[in-house]
C-alpha positions as CSV (number, residue, x, y, z in Angstrom):
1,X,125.8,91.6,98.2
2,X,128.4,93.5,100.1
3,X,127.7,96.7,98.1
4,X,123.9,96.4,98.5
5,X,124.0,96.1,102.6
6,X,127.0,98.8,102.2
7,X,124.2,101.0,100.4
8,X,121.4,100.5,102.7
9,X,123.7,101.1,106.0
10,X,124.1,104.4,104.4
11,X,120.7,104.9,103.6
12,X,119.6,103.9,107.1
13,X,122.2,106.5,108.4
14,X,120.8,109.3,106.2
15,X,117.2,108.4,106.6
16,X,117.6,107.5,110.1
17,X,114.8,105.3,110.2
18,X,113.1,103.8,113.9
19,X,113.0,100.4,114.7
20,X,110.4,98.0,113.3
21,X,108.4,95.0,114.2
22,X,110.4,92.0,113.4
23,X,110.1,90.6,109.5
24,X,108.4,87.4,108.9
25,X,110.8,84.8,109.2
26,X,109.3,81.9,106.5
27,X,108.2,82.8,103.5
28,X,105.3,80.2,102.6
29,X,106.0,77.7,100.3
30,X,105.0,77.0,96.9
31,X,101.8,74.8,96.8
32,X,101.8,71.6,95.1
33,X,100.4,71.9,91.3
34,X,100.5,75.7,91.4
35,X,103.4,76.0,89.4
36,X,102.3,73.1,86.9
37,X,99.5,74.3,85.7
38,X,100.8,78.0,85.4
39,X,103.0,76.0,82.9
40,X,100.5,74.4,81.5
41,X,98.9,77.9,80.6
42,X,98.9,77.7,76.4
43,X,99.1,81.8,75.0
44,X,95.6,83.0,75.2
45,X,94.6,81.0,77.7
46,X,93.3,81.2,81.2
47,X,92.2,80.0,84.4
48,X,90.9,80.4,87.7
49,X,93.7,79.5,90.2
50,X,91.6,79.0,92.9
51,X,91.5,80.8,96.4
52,X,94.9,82.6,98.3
53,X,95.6,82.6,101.8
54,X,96.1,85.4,104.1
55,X,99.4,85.0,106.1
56,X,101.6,87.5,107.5
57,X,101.7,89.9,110.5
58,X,97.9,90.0,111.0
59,X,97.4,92.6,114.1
60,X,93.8,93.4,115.6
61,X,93.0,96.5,113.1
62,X,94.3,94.2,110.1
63,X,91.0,92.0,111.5
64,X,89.0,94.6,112.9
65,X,88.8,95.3,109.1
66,X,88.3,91.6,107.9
67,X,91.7,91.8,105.8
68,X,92.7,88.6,107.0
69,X,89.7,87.1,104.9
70,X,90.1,89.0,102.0
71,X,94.0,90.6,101.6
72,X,94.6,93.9,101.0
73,X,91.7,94.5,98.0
74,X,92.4,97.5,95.8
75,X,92.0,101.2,97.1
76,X,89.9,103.9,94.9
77,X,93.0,105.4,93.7
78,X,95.4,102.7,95.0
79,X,95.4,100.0,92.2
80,X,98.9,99.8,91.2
81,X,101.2,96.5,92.1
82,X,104.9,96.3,91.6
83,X,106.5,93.5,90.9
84,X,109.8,92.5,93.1
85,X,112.2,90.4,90.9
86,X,114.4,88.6,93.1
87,X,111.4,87.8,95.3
88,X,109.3,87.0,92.4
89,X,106.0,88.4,94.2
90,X,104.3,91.8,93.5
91,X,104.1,94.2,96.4
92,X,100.7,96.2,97.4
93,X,100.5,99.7,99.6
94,X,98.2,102.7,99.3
95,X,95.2,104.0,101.4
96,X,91.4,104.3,100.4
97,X,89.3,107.4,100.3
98,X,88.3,107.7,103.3
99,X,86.0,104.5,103.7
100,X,86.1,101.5,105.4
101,X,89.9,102.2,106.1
102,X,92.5,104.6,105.8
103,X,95.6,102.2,106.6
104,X,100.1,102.2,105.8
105,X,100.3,98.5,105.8
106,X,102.1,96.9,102.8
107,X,101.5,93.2,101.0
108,X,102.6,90.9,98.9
109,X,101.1,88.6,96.8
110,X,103.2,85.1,96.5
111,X,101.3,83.7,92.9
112,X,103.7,80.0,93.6
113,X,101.9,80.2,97.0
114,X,98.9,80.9,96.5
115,X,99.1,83.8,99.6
116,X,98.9,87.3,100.1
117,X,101.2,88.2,103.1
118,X,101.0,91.1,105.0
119,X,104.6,92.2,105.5
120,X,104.0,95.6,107.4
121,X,100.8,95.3,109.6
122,X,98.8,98.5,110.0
123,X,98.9,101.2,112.5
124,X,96.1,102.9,114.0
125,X,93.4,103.6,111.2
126,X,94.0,107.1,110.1
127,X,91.4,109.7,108.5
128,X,90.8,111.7,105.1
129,X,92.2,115.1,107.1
130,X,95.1,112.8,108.2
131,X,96.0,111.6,111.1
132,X,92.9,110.1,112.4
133,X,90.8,110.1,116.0
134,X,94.0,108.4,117.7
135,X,97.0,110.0,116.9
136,X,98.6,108.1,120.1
137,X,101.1,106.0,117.9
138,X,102.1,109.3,115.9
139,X,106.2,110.6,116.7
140,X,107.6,113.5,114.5
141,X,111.2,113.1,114.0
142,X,114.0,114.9,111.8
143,X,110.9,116.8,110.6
144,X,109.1,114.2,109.5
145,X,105.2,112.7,110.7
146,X,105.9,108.9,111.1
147,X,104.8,105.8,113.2
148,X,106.3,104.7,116.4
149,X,106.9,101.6,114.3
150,X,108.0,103.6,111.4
151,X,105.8,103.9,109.3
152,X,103.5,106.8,107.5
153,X,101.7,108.4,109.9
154,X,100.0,110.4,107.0
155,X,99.2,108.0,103.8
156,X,98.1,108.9,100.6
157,X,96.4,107.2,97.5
158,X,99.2,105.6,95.6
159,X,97.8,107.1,92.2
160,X,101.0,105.8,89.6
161,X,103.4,106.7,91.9
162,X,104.6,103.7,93.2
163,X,107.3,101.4,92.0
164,X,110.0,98.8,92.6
165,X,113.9,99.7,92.3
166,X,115.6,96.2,92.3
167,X,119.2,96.7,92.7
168,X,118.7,98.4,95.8
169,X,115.6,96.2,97.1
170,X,113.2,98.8,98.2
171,X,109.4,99.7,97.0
172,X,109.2,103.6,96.8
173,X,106.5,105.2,97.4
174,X,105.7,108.8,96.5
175,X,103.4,109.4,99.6
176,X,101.6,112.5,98.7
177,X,98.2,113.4,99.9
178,X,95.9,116.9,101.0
179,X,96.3,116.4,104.8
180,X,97.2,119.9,106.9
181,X,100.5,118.4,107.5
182,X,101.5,121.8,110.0
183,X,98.3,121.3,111.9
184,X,99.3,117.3,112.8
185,X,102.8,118.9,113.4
186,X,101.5,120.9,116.1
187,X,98.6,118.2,117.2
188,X,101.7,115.9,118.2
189,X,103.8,119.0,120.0
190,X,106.0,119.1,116.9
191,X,107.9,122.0,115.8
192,X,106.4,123.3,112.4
193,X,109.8,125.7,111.4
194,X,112.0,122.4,111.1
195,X,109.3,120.3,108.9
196,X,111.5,118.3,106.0
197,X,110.6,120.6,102.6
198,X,111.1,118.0,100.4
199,X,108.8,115.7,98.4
200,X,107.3,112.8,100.5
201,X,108.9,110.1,99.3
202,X,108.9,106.8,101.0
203,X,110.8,103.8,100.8
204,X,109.8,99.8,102.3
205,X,112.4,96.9,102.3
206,X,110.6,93.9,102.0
207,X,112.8,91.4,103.3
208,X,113.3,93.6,106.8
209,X,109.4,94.0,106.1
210,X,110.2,98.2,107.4
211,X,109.4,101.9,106.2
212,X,111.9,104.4,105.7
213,X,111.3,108.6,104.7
214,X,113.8,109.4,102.1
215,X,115.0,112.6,103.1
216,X,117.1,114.8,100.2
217,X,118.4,117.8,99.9
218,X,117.4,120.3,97.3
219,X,117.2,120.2,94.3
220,X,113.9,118.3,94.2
221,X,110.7,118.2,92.7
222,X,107.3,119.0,93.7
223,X,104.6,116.2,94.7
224,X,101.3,116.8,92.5
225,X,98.9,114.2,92.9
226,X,98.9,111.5,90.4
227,X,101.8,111.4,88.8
228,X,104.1,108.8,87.6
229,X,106.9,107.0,89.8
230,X,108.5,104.3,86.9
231,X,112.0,102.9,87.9
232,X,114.2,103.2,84.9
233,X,117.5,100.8,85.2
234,X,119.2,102.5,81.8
235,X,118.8,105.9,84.0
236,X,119.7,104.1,87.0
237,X,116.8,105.4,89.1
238,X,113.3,106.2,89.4
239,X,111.6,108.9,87.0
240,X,109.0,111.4,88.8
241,X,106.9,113.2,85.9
242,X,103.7,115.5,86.1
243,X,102.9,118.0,83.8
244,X,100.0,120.6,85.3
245,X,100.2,123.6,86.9
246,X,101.7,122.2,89.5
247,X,104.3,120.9,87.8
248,X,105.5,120.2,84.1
249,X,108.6,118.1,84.3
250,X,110.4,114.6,84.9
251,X,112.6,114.1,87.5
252,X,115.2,111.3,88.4
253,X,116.2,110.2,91.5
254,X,118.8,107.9,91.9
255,X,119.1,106.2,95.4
256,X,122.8,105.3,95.2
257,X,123.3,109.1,95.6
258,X,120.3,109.5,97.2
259,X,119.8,112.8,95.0
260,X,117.0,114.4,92.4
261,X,118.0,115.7,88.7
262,X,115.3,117.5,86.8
263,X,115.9,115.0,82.9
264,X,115.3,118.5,81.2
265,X,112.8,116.7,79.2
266,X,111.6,118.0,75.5
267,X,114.1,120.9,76.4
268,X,115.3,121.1,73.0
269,X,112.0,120.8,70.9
270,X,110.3,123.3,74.0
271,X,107.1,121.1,73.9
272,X,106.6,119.6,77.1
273,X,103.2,121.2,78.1
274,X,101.9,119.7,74.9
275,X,103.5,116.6,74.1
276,X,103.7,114.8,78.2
277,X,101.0,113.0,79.6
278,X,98.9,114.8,82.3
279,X,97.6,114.0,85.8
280,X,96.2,110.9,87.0
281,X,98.1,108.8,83.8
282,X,99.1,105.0,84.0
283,X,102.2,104.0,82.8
284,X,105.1,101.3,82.8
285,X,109.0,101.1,81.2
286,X,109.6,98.7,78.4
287,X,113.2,98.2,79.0
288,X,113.8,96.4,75.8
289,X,112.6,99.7,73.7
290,X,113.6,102.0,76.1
291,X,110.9,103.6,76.9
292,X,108.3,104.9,79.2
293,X,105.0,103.9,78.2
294,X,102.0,106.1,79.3
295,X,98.2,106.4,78.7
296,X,96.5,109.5,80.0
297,X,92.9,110.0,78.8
298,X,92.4,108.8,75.3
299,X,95.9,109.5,74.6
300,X,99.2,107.2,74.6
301,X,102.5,108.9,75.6
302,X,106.1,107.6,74.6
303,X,109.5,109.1,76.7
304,X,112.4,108.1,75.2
305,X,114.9,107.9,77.7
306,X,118.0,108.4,75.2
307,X,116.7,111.7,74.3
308,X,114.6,112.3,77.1
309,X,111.9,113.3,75.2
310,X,108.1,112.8,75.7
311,X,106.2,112.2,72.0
312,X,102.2,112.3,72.2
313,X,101.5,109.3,70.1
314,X,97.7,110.1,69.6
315,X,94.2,109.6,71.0
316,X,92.7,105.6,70.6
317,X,89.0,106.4,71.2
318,X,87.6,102.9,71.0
319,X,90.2,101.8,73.9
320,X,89.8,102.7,77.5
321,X,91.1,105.7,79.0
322,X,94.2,105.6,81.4
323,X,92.9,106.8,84.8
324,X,95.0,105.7,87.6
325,X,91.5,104.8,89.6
326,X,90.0,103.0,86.7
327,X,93.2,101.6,84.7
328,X,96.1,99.3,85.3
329,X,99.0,99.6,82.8
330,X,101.5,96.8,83.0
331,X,104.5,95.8,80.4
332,X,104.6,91.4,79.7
333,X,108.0,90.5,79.8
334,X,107.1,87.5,78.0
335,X,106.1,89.1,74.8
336,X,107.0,92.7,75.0
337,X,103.7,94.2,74.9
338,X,101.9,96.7,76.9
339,X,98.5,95.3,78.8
340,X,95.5,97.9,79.6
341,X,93.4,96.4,82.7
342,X,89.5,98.1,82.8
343,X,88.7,97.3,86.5
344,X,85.3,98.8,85.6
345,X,84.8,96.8,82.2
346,X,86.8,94.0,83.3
347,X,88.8,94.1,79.6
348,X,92.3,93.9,78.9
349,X,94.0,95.5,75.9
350,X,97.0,95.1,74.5
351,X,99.4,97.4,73.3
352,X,102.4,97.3,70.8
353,X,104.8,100.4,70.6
354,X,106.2,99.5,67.9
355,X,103.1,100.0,65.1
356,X,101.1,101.9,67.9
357,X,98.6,99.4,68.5
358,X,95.7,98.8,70.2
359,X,93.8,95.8,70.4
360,X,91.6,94.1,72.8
361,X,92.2,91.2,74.1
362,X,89.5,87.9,74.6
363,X,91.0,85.2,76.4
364,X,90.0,81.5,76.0
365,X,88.5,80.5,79.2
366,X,86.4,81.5,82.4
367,X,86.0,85.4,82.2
368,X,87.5,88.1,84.4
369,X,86.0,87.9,88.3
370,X,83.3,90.4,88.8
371,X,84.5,91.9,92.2
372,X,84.6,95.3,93.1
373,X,87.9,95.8,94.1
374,X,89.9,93.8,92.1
375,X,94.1,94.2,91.8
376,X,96.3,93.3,88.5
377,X,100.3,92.7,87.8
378,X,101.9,90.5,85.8
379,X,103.9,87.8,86.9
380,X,107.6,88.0,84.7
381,X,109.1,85.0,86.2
382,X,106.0,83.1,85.1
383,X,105.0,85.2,82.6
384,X,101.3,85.5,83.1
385,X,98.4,88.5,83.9
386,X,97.5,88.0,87.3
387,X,93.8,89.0,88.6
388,X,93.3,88.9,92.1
389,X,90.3,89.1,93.3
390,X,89.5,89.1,97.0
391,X,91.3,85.9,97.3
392,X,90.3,84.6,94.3
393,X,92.9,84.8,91.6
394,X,92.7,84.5,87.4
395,X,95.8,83.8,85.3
396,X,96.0,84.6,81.8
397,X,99.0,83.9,79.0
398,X,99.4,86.7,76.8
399,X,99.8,85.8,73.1
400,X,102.3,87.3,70.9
C-alpha cells in the first residue's frame, strides 16, 4: 500500500495534475438477491437482472442529457469497458461522434449493486472540431489542453485503446482524436511552441474519482486512431500497437517508470506489416497463455509476449468481424475463453486459442436486449457476460 501511494505521489509530481471535485464517498451497496442469483447462474445460462440505478456526481449537463435515466450508453466508437479488479466493477469513458453529446465523464458499473455511478461528472459539452461553443472551463497547462477540473478538454472515441493497469489503480486512456489541437491552443491564449509532443495518453484513478495527462519524454509512439491499449502484467505495462501507415509497431509503457519501449515486435522473422492486426481491431490478453488476443476484420491475431511476436492465425468468415464500433472482445476468466459481442447482431461467439476456434454461442434463456446502444464486459469476480442495456442488464455463464 505504501509503495502504491509512494508511486502515485510521484506520478502526481510528474503529471502535475489540478485539483478535482471531491470523490464519492459511499460506494452503494450490494442489493439483496443480486449476488444469489448470479450464483445461481448454471453454465449456459442467463437472465435478465433487472433495472440499474444511476448514482454518482450527476451535474446539470449529465441531466441536460438525460444520463441520469439511462447511464452512460455506448458511444459509436466508444464500446469498450474495463474491468477494475480490486473494485470488482468495470469502468466506462469515451465521447460520441458528434451527436447528442460529446462529453469526458467516466462510469462505473457496480453489477452486486445493481448501479452505474458516475465517478467524474462532465464538463461543458464539447464539439466534433474540439473544444466546443463554450470553451470557458478550458486551462492549457505544461502544454497540455485540460479542464479547470482536470479533465480532457479535447476527448476522443475510445476505439480499443482503453484499459485498466491494476497494480497501479488507474484506467488509461489513449485520448486521440482529429481536433486542430494548435488552433484551441491559441483560442485559449495558449502558447503553441511549448505544446507537450507526446502521445495523448490519459490516466483516471477511480477511487480519487480524477483525470491525470501522462506526460513522457521521448521515446514514444505515435497515436493512430484505433489501435489497441491491452495492459500486459508479464510485461509489467500496457502494450500500444497499430500497424498502418501511420504506424506499424507495439509499444510498452510501463507507469512505474513512467517510460515507452518500442517490443521490437516480429523483428526477427521481419513480418510485421503482414502478420499484426490492422486499424480499428478488438482485442484482450489471456494471461494464462500469454497472449494478446486480437480480431481485425475476418482475421484473428495472436502476440506472444515471450517472443514478442504477432502470428496471423487466419480469416473465420462465418464469424463476425472485429471492428471496434461494431465488436466487443473480452477474455472469461472463468473458462479461459475468448468472447466475440455483435452489438449489431446481438450474438456472442466464443473463442478458444488453443485449437483456433470459433463457435457461436446460444444461451439458454431470455435473448440479448434489443437497444441501440448497448455496452458488454465480463464480470471475473463473478464470472459472468454482462449486457447492459440502458439500465437494463443481461447476465450470461459461459460454458466450458
Amino acid at each position: 500500500m505504501h509503495r502504491r501511494r509512494a508511486c502515485l505521489a510521484a506520478l502526481a509530481s510528474a503529471w502535475a495534475w489540478p485539483t478535482a471535485g471531491q470523490p464519492p464517498t459511499n460506494r452503494p451497496e450490494p442489493l439483496p438477491g443480486v449476488l444469489d442469483a448470479l450464483l445461481g447462474l448454471r453454465p449456459n445460462q442467463c437472465r435478465v437482472l433487472g433495472k440499474a440505478r444511476v448514482l454518482g456526481d450527476i451535474n446539470e449537463v449529465a441531466r441536460r442529457f438525460g444520463l441520469h435515466q439511462t447511464g452512460p450508453r455506448s458511444r459509436n466508437y466508444s464500446l469498450k469497458m474495463v474491468w477494475a479488479p480490486e473494485r470488482k466493477t468495470a469502468l466506462f469513458t469515451g465521447a460520441n461522434h458528434g451527436e447528442p453529446h460529446r462529453l469526458n465523464d467516466v462510469w462505473e458499473f457496480d453489477l452486486a449493486a445493481m448501479a452505474w455511478v458516475l465517478l467524474y461528472a462532465p464538463d461543458k459539452p464539447r464539439d466534433h472540431k474540439g473544444l466546443g461553443p463554450d470553451a470557458s472551463d478550458v486551462i492549457y497547462r505544461d502544454g497540455i489542453l485540460m479542464t479547470e477540473r482536470g479533465g480532457p478538454a479535447i476527448i476522443g472515441h475510445t476505439w480499443s485503446g482503453l484499459t485498466y493497469d491494476p497494480v497501479r489503480r488507474l484506467m488509461l486512456f489513449m485520448n486521440t482524436w482529429p481536433a486542430d489541437v494548435e488552433a484551441a491552443i491559441q483560442r485559449v491564449g495558449g502558447d503553441v511552441a511549448v505544446r507537450y509532443p507526446g502521445p495523448p495518453l490519459w490516466a483516471f484513478e477511480p477511487a480519487a474519482a480524477r483525470w491525470m495527462p501522462v506526460r513522457t519524454s521521448a521515446p514514444f509512439p505515435k497515436a493512430p486512431f484505433g489501435g489497441l491499449l491491452e495492459y500486459v502484467p508479464e510485461l509489467q505495462g500496457s502494450v500500444w500497437h497499430m500497424n498502418n501507415w501511420q504506424m506499424r509497431q507495439t509499444w510498452l509503457y510501463k507507469a512505474d517508470a513512467n517510460a515507452w519501449g518500442d517490443l521490437a515486435a516480429n523483428a526477427d522473422t521481419r513480418d510485421f506489416a503482414r502478420r499484426a492486426p490492422k486499424a480499428e481491431l478488438v482485442g484482450y490478453h489471456d494471461p494464462k497463455r500469454r497472449l494478446l488476443i486480437a480480431r481485425q476484420g475476418r482475421h484473428t491475431f495472436h502476440f506472444d509476449t515471450r517472443t514478442r511476436r504477432w502470428t496471423d492465425m487466419g480469416p473465420a468468415e462465418a464469424v463476425p468481424e472485429g471492428h471496434d464500433a461494431r465488436t466487443t472482445f473480452c477474455h472469461d476468466a472463468g473458462t479461459g475463453i475468448g468472447v466475440l459481442f455483435d452489438t449489431v447482431r446481438r450474438e456472442l461467439w466464443s473463442y478458444r486459442p488453443n485449437t483456433g476456434e470459433w463457435a457461436l454461442v446460444k444461451p439458454e434463456g431470455p435473448p440479448i436486449p434489443t437497444g441501440l446502444r448497448p455496452l458488454f464486459y465480463v464480470d471475473h469476480s463473478r464470472q459472468v457476460l454482462v449486457v447492459i442495456d440502458d439500465t437494463t442488464v443481461w447476465v450470461h455463464r459461459l460454458s466450458d
